[in-house]
NULUM-121208 format. One record per atom (N, C-alpha, C, O): x, y, z. Coordinates in steps of 0.02 Angstrom, whole numbers, plus 50000, padded with zeros to 5 digits. Layout:
<nodes>
XYZ
...
</nodes>
This chain:
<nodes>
475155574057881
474705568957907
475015565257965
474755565458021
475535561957953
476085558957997
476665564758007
477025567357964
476625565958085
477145569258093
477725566358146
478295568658145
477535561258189
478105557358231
477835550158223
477265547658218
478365548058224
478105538658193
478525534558248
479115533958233
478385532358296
478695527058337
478755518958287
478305515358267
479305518458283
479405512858268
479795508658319
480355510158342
479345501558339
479325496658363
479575489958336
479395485858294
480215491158391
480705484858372
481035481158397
481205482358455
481235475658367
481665471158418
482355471958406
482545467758366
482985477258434
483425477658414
484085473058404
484675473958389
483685467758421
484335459958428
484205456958356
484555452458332
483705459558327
483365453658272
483125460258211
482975458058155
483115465358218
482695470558162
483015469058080
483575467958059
482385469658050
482485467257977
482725474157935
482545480057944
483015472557904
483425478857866
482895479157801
482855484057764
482625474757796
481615480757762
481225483657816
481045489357802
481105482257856
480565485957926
481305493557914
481065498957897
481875493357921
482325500257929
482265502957845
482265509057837
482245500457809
482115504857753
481335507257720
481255511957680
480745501957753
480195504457749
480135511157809
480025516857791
480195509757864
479925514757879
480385520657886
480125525657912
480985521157870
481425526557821
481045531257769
481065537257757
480675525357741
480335527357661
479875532257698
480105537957698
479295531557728
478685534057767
479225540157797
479205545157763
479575540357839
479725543557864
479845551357829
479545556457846
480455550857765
480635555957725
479935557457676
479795563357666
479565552857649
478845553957635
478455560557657
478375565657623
478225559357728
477845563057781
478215566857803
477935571257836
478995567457797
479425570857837
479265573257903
479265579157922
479115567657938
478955564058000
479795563658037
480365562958017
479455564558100
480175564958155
480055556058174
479485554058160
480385552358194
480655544458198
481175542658256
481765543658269
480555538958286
480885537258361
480855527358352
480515523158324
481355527758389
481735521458387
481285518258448
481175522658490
481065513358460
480775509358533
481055503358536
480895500258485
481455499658578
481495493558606
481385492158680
481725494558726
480655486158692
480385486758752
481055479658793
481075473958770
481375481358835
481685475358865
481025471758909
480765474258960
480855466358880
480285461858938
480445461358995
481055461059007
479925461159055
479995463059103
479535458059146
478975460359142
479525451959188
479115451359209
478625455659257
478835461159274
478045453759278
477495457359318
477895454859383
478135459259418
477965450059396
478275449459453
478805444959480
478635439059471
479145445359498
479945443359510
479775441359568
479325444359597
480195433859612
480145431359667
480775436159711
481305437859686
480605437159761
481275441259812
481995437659787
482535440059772
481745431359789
482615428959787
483005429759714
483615430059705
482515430159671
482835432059604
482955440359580
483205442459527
482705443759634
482785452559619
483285454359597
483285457859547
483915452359629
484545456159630
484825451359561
485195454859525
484735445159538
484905442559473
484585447259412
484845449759362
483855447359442
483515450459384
483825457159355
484085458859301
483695460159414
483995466659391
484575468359363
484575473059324
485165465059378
485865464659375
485855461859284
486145465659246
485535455659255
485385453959192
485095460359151
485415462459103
484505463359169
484245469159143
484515476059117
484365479659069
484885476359162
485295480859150
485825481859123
486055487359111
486145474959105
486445471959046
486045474358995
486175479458963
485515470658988
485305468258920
485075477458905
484925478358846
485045481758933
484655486558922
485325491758893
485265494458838
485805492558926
486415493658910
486745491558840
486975496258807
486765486258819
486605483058752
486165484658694
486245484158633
485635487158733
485035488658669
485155493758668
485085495558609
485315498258699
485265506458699
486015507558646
486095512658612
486565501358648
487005503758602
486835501058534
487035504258485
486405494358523
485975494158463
485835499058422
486075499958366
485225503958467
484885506758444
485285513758400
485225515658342
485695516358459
486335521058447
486595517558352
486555520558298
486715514258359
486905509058295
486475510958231
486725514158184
485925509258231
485075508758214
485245515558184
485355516558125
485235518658219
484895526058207
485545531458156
485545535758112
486025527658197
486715529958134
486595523358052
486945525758007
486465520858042
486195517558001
485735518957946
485765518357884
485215521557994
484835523457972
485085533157915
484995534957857
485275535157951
485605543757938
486125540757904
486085545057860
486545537557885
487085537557854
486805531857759
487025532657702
486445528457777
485945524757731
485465526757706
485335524357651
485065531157731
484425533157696
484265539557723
483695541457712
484705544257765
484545551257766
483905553857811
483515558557804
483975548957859
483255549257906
483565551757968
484005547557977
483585554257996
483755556658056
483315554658115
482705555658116
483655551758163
483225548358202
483265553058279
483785554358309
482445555458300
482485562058349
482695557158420
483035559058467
482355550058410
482705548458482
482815541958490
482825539558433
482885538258525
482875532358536
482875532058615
482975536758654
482705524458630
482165525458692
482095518058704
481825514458662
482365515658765
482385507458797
481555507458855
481475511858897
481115502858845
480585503458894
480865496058907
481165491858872
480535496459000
480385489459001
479895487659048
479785489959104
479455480358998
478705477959037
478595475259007
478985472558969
478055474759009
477515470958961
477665473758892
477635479858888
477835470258833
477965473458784
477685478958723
477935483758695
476925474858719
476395474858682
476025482758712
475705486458675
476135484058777
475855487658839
476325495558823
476105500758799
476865494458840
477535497858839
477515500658772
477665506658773
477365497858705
477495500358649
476755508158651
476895514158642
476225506058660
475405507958663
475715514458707
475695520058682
476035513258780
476145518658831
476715523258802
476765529258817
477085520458764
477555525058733
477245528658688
477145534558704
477065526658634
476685531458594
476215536258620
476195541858595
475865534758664
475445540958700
475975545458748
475785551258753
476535544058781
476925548358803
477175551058770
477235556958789
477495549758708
477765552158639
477435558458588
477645563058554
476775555258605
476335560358558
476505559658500
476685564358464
476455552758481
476655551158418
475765547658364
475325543958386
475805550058312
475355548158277
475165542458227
474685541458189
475915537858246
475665532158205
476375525958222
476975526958214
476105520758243
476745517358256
476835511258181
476355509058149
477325510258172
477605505458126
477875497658164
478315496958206
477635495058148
477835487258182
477985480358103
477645478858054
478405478858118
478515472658071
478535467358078
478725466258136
478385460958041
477945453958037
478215448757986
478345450257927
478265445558000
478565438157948
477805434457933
477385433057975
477785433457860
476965430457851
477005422957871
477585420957863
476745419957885
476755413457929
476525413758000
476215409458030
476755419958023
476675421058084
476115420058119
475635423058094
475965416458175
475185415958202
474985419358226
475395423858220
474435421958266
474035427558281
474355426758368
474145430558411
474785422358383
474995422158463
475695425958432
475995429658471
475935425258369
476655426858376
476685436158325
477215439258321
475635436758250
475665444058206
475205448658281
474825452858306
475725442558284
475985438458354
476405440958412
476765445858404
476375438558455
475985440258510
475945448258510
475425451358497
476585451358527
476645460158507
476205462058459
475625463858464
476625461458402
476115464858340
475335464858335
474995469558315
475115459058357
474305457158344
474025459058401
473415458958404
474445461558463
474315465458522
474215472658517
473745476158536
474825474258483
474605483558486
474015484258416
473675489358415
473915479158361
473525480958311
472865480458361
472445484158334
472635478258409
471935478858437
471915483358481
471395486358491
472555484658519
472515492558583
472895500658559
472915505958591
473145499158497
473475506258476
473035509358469
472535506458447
472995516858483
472525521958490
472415526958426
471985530858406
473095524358404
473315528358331
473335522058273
473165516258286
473595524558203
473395518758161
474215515158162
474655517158200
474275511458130
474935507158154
475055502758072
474665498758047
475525504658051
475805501757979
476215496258019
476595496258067
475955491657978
476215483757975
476465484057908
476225486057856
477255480557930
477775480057876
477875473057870
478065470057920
477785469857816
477985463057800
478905461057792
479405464657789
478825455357792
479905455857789
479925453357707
480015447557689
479855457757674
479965460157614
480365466357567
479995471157562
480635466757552
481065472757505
480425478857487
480075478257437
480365482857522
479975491957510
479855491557426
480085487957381
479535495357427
479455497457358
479015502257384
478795503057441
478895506157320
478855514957338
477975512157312
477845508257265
477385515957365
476925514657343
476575516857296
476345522257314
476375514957230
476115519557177
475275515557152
475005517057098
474985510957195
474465508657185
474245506157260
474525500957279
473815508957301
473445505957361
472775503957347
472295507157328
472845497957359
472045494557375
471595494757451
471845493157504
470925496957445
470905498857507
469995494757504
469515496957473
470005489757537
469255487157556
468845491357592
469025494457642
468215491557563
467725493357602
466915490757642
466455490657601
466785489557688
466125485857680
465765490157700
465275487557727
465725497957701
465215502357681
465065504357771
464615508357787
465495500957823
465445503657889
465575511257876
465655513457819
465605515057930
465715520457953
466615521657955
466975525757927
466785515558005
467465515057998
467845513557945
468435515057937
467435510257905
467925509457833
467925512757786
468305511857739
467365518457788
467255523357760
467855529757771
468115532757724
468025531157853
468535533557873
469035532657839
469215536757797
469475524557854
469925523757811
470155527257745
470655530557731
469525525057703
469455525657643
469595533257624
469895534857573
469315537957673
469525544457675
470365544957668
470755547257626
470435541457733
471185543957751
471465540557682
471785545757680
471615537757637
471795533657595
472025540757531
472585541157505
471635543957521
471575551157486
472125553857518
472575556757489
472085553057564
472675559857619
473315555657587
473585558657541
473605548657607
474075546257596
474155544957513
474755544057504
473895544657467
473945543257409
474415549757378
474995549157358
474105554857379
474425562157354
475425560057376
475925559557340
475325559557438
476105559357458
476575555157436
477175555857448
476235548957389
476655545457362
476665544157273
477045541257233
476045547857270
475915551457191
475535543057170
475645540657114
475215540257210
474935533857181
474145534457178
473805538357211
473905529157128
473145529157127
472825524457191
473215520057208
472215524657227
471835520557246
471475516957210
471305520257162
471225510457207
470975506457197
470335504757265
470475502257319
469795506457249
469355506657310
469025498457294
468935497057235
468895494357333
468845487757323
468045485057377
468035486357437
467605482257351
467095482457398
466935473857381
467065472157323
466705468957421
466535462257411
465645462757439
465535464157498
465145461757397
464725459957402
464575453257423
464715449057381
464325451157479
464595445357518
463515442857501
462995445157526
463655437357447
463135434057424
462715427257496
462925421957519
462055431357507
462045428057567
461595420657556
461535416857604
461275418657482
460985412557448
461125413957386
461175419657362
461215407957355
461605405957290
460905406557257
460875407657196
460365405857290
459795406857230
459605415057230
459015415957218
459845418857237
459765426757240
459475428357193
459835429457144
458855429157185
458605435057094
459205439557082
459365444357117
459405437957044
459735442556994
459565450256983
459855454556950
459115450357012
458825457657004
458815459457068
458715465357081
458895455757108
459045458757180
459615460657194
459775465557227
460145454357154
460985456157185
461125463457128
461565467257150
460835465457065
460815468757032
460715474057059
461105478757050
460175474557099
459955481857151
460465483057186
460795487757165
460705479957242
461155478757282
461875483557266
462195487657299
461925481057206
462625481457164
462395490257165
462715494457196
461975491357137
461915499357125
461905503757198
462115509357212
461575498357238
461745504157292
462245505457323
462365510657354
462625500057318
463365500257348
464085503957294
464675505357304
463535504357224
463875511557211
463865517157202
464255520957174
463275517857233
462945524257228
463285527957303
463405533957310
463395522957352
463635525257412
464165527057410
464315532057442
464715523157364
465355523957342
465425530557313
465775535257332
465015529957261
465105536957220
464905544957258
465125550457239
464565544157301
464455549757336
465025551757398
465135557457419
465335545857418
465925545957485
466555548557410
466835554057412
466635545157367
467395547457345
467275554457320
467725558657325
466565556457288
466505563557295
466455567957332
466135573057317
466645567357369
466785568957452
467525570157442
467735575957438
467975564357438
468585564157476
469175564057413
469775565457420
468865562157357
469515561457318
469835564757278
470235561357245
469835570557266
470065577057249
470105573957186
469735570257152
470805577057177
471145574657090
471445568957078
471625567557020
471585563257153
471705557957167
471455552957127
470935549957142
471875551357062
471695545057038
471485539057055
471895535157080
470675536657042
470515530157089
470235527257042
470205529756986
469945520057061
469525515057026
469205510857080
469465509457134
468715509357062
468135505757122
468165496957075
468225494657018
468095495257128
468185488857107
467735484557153
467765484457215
467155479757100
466545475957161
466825469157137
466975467757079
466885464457203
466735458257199
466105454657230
465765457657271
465965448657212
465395445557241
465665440657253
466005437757211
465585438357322
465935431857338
465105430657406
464635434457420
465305423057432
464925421157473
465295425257567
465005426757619
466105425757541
466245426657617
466665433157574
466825432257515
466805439257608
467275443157608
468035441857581
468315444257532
468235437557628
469105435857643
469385433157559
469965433957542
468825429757510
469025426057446
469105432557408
469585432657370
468685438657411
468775442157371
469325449157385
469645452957349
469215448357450
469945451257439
470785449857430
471245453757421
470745442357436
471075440557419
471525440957351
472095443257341
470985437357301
470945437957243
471085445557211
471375446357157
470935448857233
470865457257209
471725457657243
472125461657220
471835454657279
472565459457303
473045454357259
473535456857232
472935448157253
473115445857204
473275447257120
473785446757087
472665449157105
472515453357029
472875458257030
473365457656992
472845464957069
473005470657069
473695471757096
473915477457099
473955467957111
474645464857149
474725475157174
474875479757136
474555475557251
474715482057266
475215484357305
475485480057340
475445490957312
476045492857348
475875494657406
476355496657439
475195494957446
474965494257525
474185494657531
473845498457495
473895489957583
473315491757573
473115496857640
473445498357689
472725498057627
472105504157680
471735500157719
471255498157687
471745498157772
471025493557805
470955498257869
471325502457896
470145494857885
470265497957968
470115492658004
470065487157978
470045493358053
470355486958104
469715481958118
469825476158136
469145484158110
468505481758130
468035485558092
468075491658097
467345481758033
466725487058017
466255484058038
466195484658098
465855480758013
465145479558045
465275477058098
465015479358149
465765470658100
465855466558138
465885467558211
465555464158251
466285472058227
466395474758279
466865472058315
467025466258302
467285476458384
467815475658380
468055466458414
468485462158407
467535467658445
467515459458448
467835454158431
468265450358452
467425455158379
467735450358288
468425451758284
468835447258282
468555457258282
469185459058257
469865456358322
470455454858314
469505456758370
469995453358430
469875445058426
470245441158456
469525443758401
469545434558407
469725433558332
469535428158310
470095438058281
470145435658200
469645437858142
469245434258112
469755443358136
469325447858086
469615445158033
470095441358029
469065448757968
469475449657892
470195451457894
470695448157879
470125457457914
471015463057937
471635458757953
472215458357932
471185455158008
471915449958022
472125444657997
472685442358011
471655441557952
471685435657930
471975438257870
472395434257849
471895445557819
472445447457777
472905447557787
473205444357744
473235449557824
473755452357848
474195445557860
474775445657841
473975440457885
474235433857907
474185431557825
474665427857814
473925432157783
473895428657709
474325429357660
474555425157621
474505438657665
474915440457615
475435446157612
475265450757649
475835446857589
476465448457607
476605456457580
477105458457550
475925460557602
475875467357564
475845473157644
475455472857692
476375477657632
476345482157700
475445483557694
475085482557645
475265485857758
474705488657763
474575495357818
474985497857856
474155496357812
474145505157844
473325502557892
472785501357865
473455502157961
472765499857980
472395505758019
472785509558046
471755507258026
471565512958055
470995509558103
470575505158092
471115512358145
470475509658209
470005513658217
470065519758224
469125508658218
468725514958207
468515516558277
468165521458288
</nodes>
């Protein structure tokens, strides 16, 4: 499924969970694993500061490239990952990571996140390539890995989250874990006939039941409905309950991508709770 994984990092600061999660993924998928550190770069430099700039840069780039050298023996001597390259860009960071992966021909980048973090800081990078990556992009929390053996994966019955939900089957087998398929019926008046939200309820598993017969082979799953007034409470609560080892989202469903660039569901999880996630763009 994953066969080259760019992982995106800051080699002055990298968390030794972001190097053992995506270690884990890596020998998983037995995926080839490229190292990225973008040195920032302004757009434009005044004449009189060129010859400083550059002269600093090339420092600092010199530096990261023996980081990474570091990183990657670290990595092979700790967890048996062999790292095919490593690789200094410099620019725009957020930009640089997106252009690497498409020069790379890589199928999925890994980026890591401290929860607190604001949406300038899951932020600024991270919450940057989660809206322009072309491929899906695992967000790693700064938390201790654990091997995934239960994914929760929301659905609101889009097209794109339906996708997901596919790909969720593909990744489950590889880590021998069940899905938990999770849907929030988002109650739009508190005076609802009961026999309406009742209808409702059936069709949204009738849709369910026909997509996982589709996609879920021998893949142990369970569907799970909440009813809440907004989305965001019930999945909450469900990732709460089900305390899981990663969830499945995709980046934008009804909403569109819009939403998802000014603060979707997706992102507002992701900023809430402290569970890797696997995001797919529809």
């Amino acid at each position: 499924m994953f066969q080259r994984i760019l992982a995106a990092l800051d080699a002055r600061q990298v968390s030794a969970y972001f190097l053992q999660g995506i270690a884990q993924w890596a020998r998983a998928f037995q995926a080839r694993l490229i190292l990225l550190h973008v040195v920032p770069q302004e757009e434009f430099v005044p004449p009189t500061l060129q010859e400083v700039f550059s002269q600093t840069t090339q420092r600092v780039r010199a530096e990261m490239d023996q980081r990474l050298a570091e990183l990657a023996e670290s990595l092979q001597k700790n967890y048996g990952v062999t790292v095919e390259a490593t690789w200094i860009r410099m620019g725009i960071p957020h930009k640089e990571v997106v252009a690497g992966c498409q020069d790379q021909g890589c199928d999925l980048i890994a980026i890591g996140y401290r929860l607190g973090d604001t949406s300038e800081d899951l932020g600024s990078t991270a919450y940057r390539i989660l809206t322009r990556s072309p491929v899906p992009v695992l967000v790693y929390p700064h938390r201790p890995p654990t091997e995934p053996r239960r994914i929760l994966v929301p659905v609101d019955l889009s097209e794109t989250s339906l996708k997901a939900l596919e790909k969720s089957f593909e990744v489950a087998p590889v880590f021998g874990a069940e899905v938990v398929v999770l849907h929030v019926i988002e109650l739009l008046e508190s005076l609802a006939p009961q026999e309406a939200q009742a209808r409702v309820e059936r069709e949204v598993e009738e849709i369910l039941k026909r997509r996982l017969h589709q996609v879920a082979g021998s893949v142990p799953y369970r569907v799970r409905i909440e009813r809440r007034y907004e989305a965001l409470p019930g999945i909450l609560d469900a990732i709460e309950d089900e305390q899981p080892d990663l969830l499945i989202m995709a980046s934008h469903g009804r909403s569109g991508l819009q939403h998802w660039l000014m603060g979707s569901v997706t992102e507002k999880v992701l900023r809430s709770v402290e569970v890797p996630a696997l995001v797919f763009k529809g």
